[in-house]
N, C-alpha and C positions, 0 to 999 in steps of 0.2 A: 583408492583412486576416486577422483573426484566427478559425477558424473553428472550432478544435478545444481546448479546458485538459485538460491531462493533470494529475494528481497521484496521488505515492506518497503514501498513508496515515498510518503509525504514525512520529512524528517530525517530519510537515509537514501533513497537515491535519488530525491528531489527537494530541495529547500522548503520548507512548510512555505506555502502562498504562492510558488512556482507555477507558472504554468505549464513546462515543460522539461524536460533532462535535457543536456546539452549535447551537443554535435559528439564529442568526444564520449560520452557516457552511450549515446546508441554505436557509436563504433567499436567502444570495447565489447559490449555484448555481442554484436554481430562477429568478433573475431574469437571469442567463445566458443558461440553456437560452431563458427567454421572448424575448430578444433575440437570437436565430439563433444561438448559438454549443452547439456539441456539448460534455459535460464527461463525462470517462472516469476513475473511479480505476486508477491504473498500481500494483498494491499485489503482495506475497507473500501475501496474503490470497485465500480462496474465497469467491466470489460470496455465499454465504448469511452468511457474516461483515459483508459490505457491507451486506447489509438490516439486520442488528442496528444497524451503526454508524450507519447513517441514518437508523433509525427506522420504515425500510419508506418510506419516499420515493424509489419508484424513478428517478424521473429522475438518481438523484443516481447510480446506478450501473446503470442498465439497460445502457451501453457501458462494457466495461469490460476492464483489463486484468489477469487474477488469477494465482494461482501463479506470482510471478515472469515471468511471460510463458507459461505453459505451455498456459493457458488465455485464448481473446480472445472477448469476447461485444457483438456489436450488435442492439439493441435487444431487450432479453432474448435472443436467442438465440446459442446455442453455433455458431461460428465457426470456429476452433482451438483443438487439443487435443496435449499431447505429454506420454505417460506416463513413467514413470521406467524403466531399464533394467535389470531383476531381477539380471540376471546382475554391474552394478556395486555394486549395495545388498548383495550376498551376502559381497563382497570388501570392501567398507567394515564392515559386521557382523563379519567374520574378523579384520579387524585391529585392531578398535576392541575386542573380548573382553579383551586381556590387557593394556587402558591404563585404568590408574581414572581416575573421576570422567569419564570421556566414552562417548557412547552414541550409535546412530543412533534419530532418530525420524522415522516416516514416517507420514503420512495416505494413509486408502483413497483408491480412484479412485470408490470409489462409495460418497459418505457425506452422505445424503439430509437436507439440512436441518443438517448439521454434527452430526448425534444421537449417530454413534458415536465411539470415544475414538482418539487416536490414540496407536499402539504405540511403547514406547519400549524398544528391542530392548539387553537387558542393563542395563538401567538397575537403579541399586537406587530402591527405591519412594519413600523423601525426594529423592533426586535427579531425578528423573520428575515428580514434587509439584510442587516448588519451580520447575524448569522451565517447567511448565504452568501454574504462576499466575502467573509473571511474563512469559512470551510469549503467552500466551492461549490455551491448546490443549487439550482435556479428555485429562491423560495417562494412560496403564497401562504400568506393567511389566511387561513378557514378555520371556522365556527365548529365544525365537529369533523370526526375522521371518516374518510371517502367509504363507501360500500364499495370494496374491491381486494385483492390480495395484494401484500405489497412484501419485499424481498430483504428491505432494512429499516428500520428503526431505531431513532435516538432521542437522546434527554438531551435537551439544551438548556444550558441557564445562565441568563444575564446577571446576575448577582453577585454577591462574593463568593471566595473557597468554602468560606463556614456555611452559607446557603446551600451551594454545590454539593458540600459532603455530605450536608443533613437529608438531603433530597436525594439522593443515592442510595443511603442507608436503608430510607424510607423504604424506597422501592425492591429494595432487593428483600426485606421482609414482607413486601404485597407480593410480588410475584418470584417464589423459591423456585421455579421450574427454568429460572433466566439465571443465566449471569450477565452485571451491569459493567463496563471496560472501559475505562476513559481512553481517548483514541486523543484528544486534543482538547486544550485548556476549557472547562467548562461544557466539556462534548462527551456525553457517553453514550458507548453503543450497546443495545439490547439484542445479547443470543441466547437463543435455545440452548440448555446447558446440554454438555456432548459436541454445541456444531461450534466449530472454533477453526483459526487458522492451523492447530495442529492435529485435531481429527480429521480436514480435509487434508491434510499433506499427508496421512498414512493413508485417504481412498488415492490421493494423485500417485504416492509412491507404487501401489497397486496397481496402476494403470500403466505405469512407466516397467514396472518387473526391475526399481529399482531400491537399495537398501537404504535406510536413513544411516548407516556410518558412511554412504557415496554420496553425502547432501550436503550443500554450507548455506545456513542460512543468515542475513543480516538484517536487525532491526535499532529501532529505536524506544519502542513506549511497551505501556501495559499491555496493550493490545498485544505485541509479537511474542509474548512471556511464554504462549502454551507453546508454539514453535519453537522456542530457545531451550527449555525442557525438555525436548525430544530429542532438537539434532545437538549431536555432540560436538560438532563444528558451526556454533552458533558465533556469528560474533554483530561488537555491536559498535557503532558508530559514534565518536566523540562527543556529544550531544544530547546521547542518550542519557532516560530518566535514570536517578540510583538503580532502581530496582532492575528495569535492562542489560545495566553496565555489571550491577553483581551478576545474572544470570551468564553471561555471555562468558564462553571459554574465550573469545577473541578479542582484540579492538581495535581501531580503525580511526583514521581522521574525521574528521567535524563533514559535514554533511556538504557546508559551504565552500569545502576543501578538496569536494568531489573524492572522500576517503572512499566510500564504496566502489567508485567508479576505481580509484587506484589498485584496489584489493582484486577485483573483474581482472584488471590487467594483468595483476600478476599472480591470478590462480592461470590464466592463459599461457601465460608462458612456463609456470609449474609442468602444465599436461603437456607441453612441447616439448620441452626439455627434459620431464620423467623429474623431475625436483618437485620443492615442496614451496608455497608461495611463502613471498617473504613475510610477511605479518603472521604466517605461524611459526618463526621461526623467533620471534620473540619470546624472551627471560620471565621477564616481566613486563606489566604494564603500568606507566602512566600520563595523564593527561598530556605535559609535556614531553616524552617519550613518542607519543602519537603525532603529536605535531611535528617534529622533528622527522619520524618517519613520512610521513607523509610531502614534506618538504624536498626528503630525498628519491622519494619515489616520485614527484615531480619535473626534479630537473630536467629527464633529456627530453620532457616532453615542450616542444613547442606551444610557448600559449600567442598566440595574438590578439590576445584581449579578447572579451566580450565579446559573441556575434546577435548580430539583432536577430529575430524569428524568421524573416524574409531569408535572411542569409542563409541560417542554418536549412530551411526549409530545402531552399535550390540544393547544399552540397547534400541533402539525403536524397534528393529528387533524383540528380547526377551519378550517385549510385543505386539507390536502390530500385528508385521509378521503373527500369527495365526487368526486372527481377518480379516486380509485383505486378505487370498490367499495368501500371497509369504511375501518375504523378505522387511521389511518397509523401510530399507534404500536404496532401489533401487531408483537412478535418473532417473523420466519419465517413473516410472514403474505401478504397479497396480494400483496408484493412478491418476495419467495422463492418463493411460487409459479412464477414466471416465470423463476425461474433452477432 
């Protein structure tokens, strides 16, 4: 029985450069949650990023898995925590000074609502820019890395793939106590080897008194691989990289197709009805296969097109404002509170 939906974020239940999930995608989770089953985003994102993407409907991430695992949070509260280790960001900054177009960038450990910017240590200020709007991250250029703790860390690099991979290699022979994870095209994130999205899922399973054969989880990139390895009802979203789409027992429409969001629907209605959702109920899989299912799993749903942010905002307001104290489409409101 299905007790617990994990999903990574940016790529499967949110188009890379989204600002937010759609009307339809926080409805299906909330009829989820209403049908006994627990839903955690497993993301490289911080907890206060989640209230933006959902509008401040917390059930959508009040359990949840952030910074790549470094942080685990059930039911609003902090769980597990693992900081980054100064003494290897000092040696990534040393060696990252005399290679253009790459730079480390790190976010505080303590950055309240997401309000402060995250440093991007030797970066020139267009490459810092252009980073931060296309990864999401409010950036600044600075000269050396801040005297303070900070919670994530990553390699950025403006250059080509052969730059990127050589710069990778580098690093992961400077500092063997990390693994290096590309999370997004020329984006890698630096963890503590051991803290991963799937060492934090076996302390969240622990907290929950729940089993990983009672888990489904859905991604897309390198990043979600140590989670896909674990739960046996891993699946992965059309779009995903080769090595995802081998890992995954599942697979699902294109991200743009809201596959994930259709697969939510219909593990809901598996646990209502005592059946099994329709996408494990597939032979096989492939690309075309996926689309076609997905297509089908669409029809009786009403689409009327696109809604703008305002919109979607009011019908979550409409329902859920009353439920949370205040207004649901507030940014970094009632629901960030609690994180």
């Amino acid at each position: 029985m299905i007790k617990l939906v994990l999903s990574d974020m940016d790529g499967t239940l949110l188009p890379k450069g989204g600002e937010h999930v759609s009307y339809r995608t926080v409805t299906a989770i909330r009829e989820l949650v209403e049908a006994g089953v627990r839903f955690a985003p497993a993301t490289g994102r911080q907890a206060y990023e989640l209230d933006q993407r959902f509008f401040g409907a917390r059930e959508c991430y009040q359990t949840a898995i952030t910074a790549n695992g470094k942080r685990v949070y059930v039911d609003g509260e902090l769980r597990h925590e693992v900081l980054m280790d100064r003494n290897v960001l000092v040696r990534v900054e040393q060696t990252l000074t005399d290679i253009p177009n790459a730079f480390l960038v790190v976010e505080p450990a303590i950055n309240p609502k997401g309000a402060r910017t995250w440093p991007c240590v030797g970066a020139r200020k267009g490459d810092a820019e252009w980073f931060g709007k296309n990864v999401g991250f409010p950036a600044e250029a600075v000269d050396a890395l801040p005297d303070e703790e900070f919670i994530s860390a990553e390699v950025a690099c403006a250059g080509s793939d052969e730059q990127y991979e050589e710069i990778i290699e580098q690093l992961k022979a400077l500092a063997p106590e990390c693994d290096f994870v590309t999370s997004q095209t020329h984006w890698c994130d630096i963890l503590p080897k051991g803290s991963n999205k799937g060492t934090a899922l076996m302390a969240l399973l622990d907290e929950l008194g729940i089993s990983v054969d009672e888990a489904v989880f859905f991604g897309d990139m390198e990043n979600d691989l140590a989670l896909m390895e674990l739960v046996p009802d891993s699946v992965a979203v059309a779009n995903a990289t080769p090595a995802a789409a081998k890992a995954a027992r599942w697979h699902v429409g294109d991200v743009a197709d809201e596959g994930t969001t259709v697969a939510i629907e219909q593990i809901t209605e598996a646990v209502r009805t005592g059946g099994t959702p329709a996408f494990m109920l597939q032979e096989s899989w492939t690309p075309d296969a996926a689309e076609a299912e997905t297509e089908e799993a669409d029809e009786p749903y009403e689409d009327e097109g696109p809604l703008s942010s305002e919109a979607i905002r009011a019908l979550l307001a409409a329902k859920l404002g009353p439920e949370f104290g205040g207004e649901a489409g507030t940014v970094g409101g009632a629901g960030a509170d609690a994180l």
